[in-house]
C-alpha positions as CSV (number, residue, x, y, z in Angstrom):
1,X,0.0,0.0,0.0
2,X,1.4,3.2,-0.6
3,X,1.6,5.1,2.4
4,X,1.3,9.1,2.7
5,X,2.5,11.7,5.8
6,X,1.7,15.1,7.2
7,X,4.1,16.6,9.3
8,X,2.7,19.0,11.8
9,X,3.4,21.0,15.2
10,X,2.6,19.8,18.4
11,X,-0.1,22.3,18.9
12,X,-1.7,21.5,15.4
13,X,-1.3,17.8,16.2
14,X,-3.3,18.0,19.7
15,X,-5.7,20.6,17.8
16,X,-6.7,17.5,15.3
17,X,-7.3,15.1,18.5
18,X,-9.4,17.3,20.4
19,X,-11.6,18.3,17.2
20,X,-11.6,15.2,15.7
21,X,-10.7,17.3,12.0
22,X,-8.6,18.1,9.5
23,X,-7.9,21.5,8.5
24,X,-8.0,22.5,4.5
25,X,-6.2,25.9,3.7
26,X,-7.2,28.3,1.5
27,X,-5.1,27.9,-1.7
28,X,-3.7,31.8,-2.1
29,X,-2.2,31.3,1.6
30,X,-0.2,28.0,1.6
31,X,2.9,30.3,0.6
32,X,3.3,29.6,-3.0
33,X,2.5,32.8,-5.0
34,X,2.4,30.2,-7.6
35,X,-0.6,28.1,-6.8
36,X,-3.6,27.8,-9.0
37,X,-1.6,30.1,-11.6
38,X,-2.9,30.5,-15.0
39,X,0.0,30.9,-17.6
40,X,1.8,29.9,-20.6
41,X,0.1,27.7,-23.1
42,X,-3.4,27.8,-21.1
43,X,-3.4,31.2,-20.6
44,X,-2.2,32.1,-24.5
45,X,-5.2,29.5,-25.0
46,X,-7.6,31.2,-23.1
47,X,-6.9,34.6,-23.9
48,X,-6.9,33.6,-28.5
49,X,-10.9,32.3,-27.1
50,X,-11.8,35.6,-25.7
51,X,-11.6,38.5,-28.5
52,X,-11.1,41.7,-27.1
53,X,-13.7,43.5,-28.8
54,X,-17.8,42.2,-29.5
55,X,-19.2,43.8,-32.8
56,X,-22.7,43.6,-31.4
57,X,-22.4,45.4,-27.9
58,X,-20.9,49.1,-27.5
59,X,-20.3,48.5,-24.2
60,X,-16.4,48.2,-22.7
61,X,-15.9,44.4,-22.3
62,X,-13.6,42.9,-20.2
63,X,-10.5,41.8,-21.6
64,X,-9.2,38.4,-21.1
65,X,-6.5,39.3,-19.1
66,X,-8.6,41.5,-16.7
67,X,-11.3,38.1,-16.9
68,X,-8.2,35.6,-16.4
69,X,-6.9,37.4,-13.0
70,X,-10.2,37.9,-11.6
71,X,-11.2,34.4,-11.6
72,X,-8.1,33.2,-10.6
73,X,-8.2,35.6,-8.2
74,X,-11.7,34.4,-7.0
75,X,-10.5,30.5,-7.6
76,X,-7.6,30.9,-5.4
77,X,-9.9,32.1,-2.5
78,X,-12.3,29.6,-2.8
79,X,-10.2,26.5,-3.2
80,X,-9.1,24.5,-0.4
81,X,-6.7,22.1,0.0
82,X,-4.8,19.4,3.0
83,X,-1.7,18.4,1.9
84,X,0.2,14.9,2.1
85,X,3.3,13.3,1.2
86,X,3.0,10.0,-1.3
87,X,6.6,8.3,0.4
88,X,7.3,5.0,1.4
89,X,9.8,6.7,4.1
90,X,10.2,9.7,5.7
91,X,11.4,12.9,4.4
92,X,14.1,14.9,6.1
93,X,13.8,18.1,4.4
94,X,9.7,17.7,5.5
95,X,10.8,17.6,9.4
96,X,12.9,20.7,8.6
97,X,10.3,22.5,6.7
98,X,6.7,21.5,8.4
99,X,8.5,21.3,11.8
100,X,10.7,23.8,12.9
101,X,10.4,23.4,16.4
102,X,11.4,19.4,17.4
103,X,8.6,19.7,19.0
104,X,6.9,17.9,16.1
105,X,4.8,15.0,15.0
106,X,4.4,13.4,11.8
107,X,1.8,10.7,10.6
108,X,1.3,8.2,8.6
109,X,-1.6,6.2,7.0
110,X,-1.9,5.1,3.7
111,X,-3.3,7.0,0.2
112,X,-6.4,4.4,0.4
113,X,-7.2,4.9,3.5
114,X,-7.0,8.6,3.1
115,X,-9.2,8.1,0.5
116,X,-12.0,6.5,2.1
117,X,-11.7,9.2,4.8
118,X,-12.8,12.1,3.5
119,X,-16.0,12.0,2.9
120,X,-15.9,12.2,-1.1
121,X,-13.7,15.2,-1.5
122,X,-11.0,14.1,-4.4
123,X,-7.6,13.2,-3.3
124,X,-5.2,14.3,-6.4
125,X,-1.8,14.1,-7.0
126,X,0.4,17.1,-7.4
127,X,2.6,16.9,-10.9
128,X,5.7,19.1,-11.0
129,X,6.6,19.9,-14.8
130,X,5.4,23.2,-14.0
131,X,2.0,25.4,-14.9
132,X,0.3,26.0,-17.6
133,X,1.4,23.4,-20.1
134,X,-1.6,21.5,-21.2
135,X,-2.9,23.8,-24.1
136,X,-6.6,23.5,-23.2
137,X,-9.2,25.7,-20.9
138,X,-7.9,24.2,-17.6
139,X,-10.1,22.8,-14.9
140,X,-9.5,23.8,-11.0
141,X,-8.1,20.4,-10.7
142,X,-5.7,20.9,-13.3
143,X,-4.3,24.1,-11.7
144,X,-4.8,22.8,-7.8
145,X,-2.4,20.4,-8.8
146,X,0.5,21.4,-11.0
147,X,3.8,22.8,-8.9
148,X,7.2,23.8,-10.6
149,X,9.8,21.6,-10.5
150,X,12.0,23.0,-7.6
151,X,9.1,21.6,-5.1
152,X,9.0,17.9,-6.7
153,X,11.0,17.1,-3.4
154,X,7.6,17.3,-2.0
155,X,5.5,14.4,-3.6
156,X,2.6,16.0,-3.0
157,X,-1.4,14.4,-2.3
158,X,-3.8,17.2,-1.9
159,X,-7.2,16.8,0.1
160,X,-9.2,19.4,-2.3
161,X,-12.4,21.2,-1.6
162,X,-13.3,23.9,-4.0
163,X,-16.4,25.8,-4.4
164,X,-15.9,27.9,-7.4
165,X,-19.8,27.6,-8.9
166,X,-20.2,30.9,-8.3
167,X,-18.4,34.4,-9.1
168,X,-19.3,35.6,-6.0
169,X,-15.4,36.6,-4.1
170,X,-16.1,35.1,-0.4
171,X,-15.6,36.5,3.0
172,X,-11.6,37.3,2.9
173,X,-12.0,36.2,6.9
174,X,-12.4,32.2,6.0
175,X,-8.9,31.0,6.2
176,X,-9.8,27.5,5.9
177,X,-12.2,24.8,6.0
178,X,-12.6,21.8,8.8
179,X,-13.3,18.1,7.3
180,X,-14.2,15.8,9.8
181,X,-12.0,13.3,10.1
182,X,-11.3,10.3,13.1
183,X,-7.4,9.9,13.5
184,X,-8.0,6.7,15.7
185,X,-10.2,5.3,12.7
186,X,-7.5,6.5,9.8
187,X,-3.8,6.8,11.2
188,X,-1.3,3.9,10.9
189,X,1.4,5.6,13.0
190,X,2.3,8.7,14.9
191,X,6.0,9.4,14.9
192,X,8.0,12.1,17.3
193,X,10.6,14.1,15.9
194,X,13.6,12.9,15.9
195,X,15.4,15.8,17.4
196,X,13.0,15.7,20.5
197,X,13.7,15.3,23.9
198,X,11.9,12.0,26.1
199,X,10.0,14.8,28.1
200,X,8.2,15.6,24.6
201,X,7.3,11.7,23.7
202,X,5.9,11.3,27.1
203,X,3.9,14.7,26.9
204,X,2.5,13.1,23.1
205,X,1.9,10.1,24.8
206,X,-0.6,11.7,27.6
207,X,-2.2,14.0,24.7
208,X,-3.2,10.3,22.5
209,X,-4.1,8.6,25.7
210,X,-5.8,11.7,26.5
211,X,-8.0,12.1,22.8
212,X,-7.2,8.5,21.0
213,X,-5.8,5.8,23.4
214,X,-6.6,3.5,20.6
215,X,-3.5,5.1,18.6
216,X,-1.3,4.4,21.8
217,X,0.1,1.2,20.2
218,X,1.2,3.6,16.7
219,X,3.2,5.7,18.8
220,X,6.7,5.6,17.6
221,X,9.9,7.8,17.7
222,X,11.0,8.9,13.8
223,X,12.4,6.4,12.1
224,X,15.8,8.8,11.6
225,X,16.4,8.7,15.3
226,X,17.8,5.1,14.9
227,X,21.5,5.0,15.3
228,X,24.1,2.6,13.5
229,X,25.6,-0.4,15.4
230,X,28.8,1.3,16.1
């Protein structure tokens, strides 16, 4: 089975335990000014199927340029996403980046049983030969899930939730979305950074007793804090 991980604070760890959820960000805040961008061949595509000028209305019209920003714009705000790691082992460079305190957990269940956990929402995998390649009017799940090359390290599965049916820009309060979701039902393991002190394990190991004793038995130091024979 091909297993995924999300690598999270201690505070955002306990916060899924006591709420029982996952939390999906909103797209045009995950740090990327890059996400959900319209360019290159799609946008040259999009913009040669949008004349600048209509022979039957006097009216100004909006150009495709001014059309393409605002709904990406309006896209980026209204897509949500939760993201994962597709590895079979865990990822250095993701304990440095999603965990810069060692104060840290990361965890681990597989891409099936993420799946089945979400309660219908698609889980898609993130390409990284880059934006705007497939010369064709893109989809939000085309654009949710194409990343430049210099992030492939990342080998990325997104949770996405989008809600773009409307033009309507929402409230620019709603910085994310909460999915329900039963850690003691999905996880595999829990593992403890491996920079961590035993004060921290034992302080994880009260919070899962605590909110899901039934995950006691997938607590686990990292993998990385093993240490050669001699």
């Amino acid at each position: 089975a091909e297993k995924v991980w999300r690598y999270m604070s201690f505070a955002r760890f306990v916060w899924l335990l006591q709420k029982r959820q996952l939390r999906l960000s909103r797209a045009d805040l995950l740090g990327d000014t890059w996400e959900i961008a319209l360019v290159g061949d799609q946008l040259k595509f999009i913009i040669s199927r949008h004349p600048p000028t209509d022979i039957f209305s006097k009216e100004p019209r909006e150009s495709a340029e001014e059309r393409s920003a605002r709904i990406i714009k309006l896209w980026r705000r209204k897509t949500f996403v939760n993201c994962w790691s597709l590895s079979e082992h865990e990822s250095h460079a993701l304990w440095r980046i999603y965990c810069r305190s060692v104060e840290g957990v990361a965890l681990q269940t597989t891409l099936a049983k993420l799946s089945d956990s979400v309660a219908g929402l698609p889980v898609l995998r993130v390409t990284y030969e880059g934006p705007g390649r497939a010369r064709r009017t893109p989809t939000i799940d085309d654009l949710v899930t194409k990343k430049r090359p210099m992030f492939a390290y990342e080998h990325e599965v997104r949770i996405v939730r989008s809600e773009i049916d409307d033009e309507v820009m929402p409230d620019e309060k709603v910085l994310g979305l909460p999915l329900a979701w039963e850690a003691e039902h999905h996880l595999e393991r829990i593992c403890v950074h491996p920079e961590a002190d035993s004060s921290f394990f034992e302080t994880v190991t009260a919070v899962v007793e605590q909110y899901a004793p039934t995950l006691r038995d997938c607590l686990e130091w990292s993998a990385m804090k093993d240490l050669p024979p001699f």
